[in-house]
Backbone bond lengths (Angstrom), bond angles and torsions (degrees), N, CA, C in turn:
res aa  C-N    CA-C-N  psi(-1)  N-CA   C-N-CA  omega(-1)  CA-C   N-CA-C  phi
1 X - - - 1.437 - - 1.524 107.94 -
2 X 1.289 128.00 135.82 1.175 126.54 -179.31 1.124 119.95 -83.40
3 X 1.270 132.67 148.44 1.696 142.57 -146.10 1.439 107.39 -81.89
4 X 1.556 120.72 -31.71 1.493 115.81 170.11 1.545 118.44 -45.54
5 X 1.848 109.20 -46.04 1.243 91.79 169.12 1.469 152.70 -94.18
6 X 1.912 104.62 16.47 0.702 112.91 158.00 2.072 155.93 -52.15
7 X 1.337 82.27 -41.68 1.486 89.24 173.62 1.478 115.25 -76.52
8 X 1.620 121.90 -37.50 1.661 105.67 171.70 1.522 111.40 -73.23
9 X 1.193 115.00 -5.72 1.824 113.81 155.80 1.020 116.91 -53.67
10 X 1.588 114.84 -68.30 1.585 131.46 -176.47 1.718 89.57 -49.23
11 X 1.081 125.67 -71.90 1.518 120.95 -152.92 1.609 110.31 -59.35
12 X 1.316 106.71 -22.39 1.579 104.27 -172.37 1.941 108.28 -89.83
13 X 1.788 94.74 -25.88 1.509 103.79 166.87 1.956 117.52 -56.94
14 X 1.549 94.70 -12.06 1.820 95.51 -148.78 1.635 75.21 -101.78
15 X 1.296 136.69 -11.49 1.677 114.73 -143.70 1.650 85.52 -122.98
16 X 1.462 113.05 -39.59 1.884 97.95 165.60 1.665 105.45 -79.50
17 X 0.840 130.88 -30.82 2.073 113.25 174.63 2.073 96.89 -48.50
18 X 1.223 113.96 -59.13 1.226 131.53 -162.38 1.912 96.90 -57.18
19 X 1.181 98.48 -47.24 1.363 100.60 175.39 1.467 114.20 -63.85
20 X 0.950 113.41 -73.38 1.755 125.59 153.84 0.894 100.09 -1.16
21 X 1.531 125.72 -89.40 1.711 118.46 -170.93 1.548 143.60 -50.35
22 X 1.693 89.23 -39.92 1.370 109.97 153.02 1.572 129.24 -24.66
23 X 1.204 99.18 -70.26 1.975 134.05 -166.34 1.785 86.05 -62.52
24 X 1.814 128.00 -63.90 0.934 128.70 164.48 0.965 135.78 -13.28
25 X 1.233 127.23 -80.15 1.694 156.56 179.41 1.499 100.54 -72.83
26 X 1.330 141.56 -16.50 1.371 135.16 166.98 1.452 106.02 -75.97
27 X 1.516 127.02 -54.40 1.187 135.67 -175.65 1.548 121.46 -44.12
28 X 1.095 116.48 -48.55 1.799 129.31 -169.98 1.878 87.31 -82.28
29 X 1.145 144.99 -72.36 1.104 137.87 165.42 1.935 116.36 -12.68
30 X 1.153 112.69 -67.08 1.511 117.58 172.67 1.466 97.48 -53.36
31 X 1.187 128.18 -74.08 1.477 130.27 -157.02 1.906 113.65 -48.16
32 X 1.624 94.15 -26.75 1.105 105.46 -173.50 1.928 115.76 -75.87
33 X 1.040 85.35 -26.24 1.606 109.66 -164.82 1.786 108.12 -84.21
34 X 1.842 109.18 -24.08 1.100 119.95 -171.74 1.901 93.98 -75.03
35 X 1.345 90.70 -52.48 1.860 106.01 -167.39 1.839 100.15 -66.55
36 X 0.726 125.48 -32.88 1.637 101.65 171.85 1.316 110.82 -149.60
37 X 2.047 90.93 75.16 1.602 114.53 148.58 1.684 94.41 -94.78
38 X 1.807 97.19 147.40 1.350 97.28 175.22 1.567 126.55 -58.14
39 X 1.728 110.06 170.88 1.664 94.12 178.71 1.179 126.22 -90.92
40 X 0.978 144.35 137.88 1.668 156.21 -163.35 1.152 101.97 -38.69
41 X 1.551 140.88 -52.20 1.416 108.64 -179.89 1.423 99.09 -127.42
42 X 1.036 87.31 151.84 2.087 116.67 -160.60 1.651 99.47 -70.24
43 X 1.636 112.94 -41.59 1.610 120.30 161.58 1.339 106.44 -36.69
44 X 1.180 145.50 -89.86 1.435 122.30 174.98 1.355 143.10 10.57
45 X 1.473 101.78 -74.46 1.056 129.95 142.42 1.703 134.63 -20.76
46 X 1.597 111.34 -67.50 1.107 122.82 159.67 1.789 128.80 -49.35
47 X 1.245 95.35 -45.90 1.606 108.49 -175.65 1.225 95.91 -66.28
48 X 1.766 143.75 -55.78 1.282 152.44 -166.68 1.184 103.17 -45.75
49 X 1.782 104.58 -62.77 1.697 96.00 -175.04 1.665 110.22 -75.68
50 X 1.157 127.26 -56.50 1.422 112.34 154.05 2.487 124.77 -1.72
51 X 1.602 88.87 -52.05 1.329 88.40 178.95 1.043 118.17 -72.00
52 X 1.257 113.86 -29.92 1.585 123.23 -157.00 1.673 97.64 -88.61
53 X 1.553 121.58 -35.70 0.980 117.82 -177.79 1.897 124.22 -128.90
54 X 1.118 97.25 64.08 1.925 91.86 -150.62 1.669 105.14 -54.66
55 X 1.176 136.49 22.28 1.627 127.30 173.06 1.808 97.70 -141.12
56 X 1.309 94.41 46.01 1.666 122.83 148.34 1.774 116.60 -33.40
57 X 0.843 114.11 139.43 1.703 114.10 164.54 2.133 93.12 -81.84
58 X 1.321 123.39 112.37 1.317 134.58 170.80 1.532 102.89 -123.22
59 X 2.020 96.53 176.70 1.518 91.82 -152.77 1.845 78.47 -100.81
60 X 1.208 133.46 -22.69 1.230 131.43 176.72 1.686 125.90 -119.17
61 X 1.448 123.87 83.66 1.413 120.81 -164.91 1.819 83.77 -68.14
62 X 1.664 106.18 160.21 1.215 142.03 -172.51 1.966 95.75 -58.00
63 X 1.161 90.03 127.05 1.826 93.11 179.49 1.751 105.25 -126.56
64 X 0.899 89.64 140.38 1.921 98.93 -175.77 1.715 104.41 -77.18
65 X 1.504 106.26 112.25 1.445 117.29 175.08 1.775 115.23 -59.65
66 X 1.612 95.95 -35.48 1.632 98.61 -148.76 1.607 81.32 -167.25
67 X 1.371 91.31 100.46 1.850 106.70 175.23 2.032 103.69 -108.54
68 X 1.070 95.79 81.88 1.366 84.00 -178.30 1.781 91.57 -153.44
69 X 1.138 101.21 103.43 1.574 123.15 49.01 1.392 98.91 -132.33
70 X 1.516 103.03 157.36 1.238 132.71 -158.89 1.901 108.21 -53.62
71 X 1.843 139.58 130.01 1.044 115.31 -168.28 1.904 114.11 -68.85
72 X 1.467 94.87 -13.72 1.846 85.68 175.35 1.183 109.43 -137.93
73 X 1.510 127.76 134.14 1.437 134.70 -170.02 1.961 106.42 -100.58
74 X 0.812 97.18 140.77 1.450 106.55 171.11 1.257 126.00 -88.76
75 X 1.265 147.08 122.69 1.341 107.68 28.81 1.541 108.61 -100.62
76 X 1.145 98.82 142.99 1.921 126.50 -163.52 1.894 87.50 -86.28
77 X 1.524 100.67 98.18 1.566 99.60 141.96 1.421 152.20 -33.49
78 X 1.091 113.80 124.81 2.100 112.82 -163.07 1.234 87.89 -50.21
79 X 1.031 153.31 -48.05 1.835 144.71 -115.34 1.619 78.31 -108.29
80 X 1.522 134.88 -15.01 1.213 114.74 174.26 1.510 127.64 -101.58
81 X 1.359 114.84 11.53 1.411 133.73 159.45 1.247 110.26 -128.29
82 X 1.374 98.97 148.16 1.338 132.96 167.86 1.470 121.87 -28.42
83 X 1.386 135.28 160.70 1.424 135.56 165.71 1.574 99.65 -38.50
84 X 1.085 115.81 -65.83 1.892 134.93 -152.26 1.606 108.57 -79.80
85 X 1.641 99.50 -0.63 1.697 106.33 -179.83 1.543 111.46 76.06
86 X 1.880 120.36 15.68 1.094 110.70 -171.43 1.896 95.22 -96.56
87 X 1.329 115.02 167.74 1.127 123.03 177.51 1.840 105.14 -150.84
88 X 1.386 96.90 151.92 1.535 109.62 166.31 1.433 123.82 -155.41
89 X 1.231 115.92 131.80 1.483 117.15 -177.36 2.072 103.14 -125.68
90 X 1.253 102.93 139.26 1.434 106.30 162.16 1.069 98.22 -167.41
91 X 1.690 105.54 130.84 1.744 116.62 -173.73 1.847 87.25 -133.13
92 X 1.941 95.75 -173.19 1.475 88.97 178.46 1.633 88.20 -164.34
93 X 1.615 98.88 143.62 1.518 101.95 175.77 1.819 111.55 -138.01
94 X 0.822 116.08 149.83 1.098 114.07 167.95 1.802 130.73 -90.71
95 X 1.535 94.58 137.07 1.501 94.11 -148.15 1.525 91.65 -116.51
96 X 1.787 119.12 115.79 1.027 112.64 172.28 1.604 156.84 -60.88
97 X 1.087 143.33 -151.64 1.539 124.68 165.52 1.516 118.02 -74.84
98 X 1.542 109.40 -29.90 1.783 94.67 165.14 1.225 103.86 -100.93
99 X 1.624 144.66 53.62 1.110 126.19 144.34 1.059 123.51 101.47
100 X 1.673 138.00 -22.21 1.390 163.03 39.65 1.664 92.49 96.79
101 X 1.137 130.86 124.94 1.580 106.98 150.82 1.765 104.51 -118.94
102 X 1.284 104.71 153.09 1.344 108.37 -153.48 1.844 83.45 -99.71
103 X 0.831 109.52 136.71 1.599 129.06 -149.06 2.016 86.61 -106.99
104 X 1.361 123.47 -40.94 1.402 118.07 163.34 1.581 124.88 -44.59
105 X 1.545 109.51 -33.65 1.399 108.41 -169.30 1.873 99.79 -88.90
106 X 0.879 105.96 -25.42 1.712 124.94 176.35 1.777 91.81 -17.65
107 X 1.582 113.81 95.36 1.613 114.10 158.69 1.262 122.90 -127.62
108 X 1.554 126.98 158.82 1.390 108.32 -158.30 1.840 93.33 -120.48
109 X 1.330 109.44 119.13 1.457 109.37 -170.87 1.794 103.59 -91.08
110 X 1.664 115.17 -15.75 1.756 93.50 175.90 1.688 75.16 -157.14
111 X 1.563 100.48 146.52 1.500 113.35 165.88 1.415 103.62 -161.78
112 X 1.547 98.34 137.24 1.749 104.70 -177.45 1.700 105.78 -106.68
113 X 1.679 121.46 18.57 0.940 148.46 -176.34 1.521 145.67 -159.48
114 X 0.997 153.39 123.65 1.130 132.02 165.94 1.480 136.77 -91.87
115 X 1.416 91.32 25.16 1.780 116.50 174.06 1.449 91.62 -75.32
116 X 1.786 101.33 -80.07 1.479 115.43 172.63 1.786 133.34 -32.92
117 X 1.434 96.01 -26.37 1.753 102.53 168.37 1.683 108.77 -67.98
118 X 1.075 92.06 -66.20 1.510 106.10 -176.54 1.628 118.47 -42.62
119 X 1.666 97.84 -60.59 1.836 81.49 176.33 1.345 113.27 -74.24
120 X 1.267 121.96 -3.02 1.405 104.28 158.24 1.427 145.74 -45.26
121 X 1.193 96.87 -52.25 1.458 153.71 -163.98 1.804 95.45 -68.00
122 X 1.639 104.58 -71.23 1.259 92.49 -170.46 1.864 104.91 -83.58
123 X 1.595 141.38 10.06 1.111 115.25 179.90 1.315 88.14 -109.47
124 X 1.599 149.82 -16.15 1.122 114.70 165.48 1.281 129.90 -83.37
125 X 1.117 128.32 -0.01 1.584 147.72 151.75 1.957 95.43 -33.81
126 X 1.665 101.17 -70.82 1.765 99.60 -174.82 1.613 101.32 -59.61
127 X 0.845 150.28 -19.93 1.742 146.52 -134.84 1.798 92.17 -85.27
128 X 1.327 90.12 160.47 1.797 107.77 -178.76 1.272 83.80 -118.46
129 X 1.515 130.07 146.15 1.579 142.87 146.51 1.525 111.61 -110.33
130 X 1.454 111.76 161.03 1.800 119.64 154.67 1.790 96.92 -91.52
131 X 1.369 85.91 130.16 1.883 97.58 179.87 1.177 102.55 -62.76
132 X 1.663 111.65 133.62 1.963 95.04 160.78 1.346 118.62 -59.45
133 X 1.766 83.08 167.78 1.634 93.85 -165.84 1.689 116.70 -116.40
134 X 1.044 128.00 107.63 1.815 124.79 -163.79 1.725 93.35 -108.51
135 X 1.642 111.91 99.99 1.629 100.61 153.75 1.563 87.77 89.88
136 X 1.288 125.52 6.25 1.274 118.39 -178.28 1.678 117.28 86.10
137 X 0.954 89.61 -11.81 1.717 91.42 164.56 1.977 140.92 -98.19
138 X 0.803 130.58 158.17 1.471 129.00 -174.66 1.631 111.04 -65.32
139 X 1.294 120.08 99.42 1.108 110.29 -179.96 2.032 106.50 -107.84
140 X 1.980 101.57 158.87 1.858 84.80 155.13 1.413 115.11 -80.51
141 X 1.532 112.38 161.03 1.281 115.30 -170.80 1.416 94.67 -148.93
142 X 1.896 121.19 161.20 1.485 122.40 147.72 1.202 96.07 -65.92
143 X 1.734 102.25 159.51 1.178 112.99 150.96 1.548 111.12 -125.48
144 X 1.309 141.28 137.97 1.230 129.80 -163.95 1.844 112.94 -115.56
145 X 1.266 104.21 130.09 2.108 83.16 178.81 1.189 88.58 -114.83
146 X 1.245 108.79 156.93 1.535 126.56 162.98 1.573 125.44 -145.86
147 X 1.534 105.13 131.09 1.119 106.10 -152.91 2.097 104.26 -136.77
148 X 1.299 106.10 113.30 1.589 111.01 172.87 1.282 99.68 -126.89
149 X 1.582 91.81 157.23 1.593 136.29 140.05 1.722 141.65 -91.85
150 X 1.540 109.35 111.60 1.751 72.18 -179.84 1.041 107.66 -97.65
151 X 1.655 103.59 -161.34 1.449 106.10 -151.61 1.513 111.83 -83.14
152 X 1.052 140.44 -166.83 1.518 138.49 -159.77 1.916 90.78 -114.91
153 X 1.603 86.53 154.08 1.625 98.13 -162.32 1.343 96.75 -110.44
154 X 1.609 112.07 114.93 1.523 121.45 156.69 1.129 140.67 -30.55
């Protein structure tokens, strides 16, 4: 082959390798960029951490729409207060994305009775809540009631 056409060989050999690599190294970049764009809705998201952690800092904890029937009926039995007439109740349930409280998670963190557990127990079972809200979305959440008396005045 004669030597004139050597060098626009070499140069055209140097400008497709160069190209070559180019086209290469662009490709894995895109592919990469496809696989961890975020996911379309941010709710996802919310519910996950919600699962992982249901007593989340949110912008709306679970609020009771329609508490009826009432968690303590009157008249309140002696055997359910204290010597001094004081009383305290605080339980906690978790209240799902429609509002729902899931009656399994139902635990009672202080009771000066087990009158007061009980009607707890069964009127927030009937109760309607607004689901909390994380990011604007429906998350599960506790919901906690708490309920005292103090003690009676001498």
């Amino acid at each position: 082959m004669p030597t004139h056409f050597l060098k626009p060989m070499a140069a055209l050999a140097a400008v497709l390798t160069i190209a070559a690599c180019a086209s290469r190294t662009a490709e894995p970049e895109t592919r990469n960029a496809q696989v961890l764009a975020p996911p379309a809705d941010s709710c996802v998201l919310a519910r996950e951490d919600a699962a992982l952690n249901p007593r989340l800092d949110v912008e709306r904890v679970p609020t009771p729409v329609r508490m009826q029937p009432p968690p303590i009926r009157t008249p309140v039995p002696r055997t359910a207060v204290r010597r001094d007439g004081s009383s305290s109740l605080k339980v906690e349930v978790l209240v799902d994305t429609l509002g729902k409280p899931d009656m399994t998670t139902f635990s009672v963190i202080e009771s000066t009775s087990a009158w007061l557990t009980t009607g707890a127990r069964n009127a927030i079972a009937q109760w309607t809540f607004e689901p909390a809200l994380l990011n604007g979305c429906k998350v599960p959440r506790y919901y906690q009631f708490v309920a005292t008396s103090p003690p009676r005045r001498r």
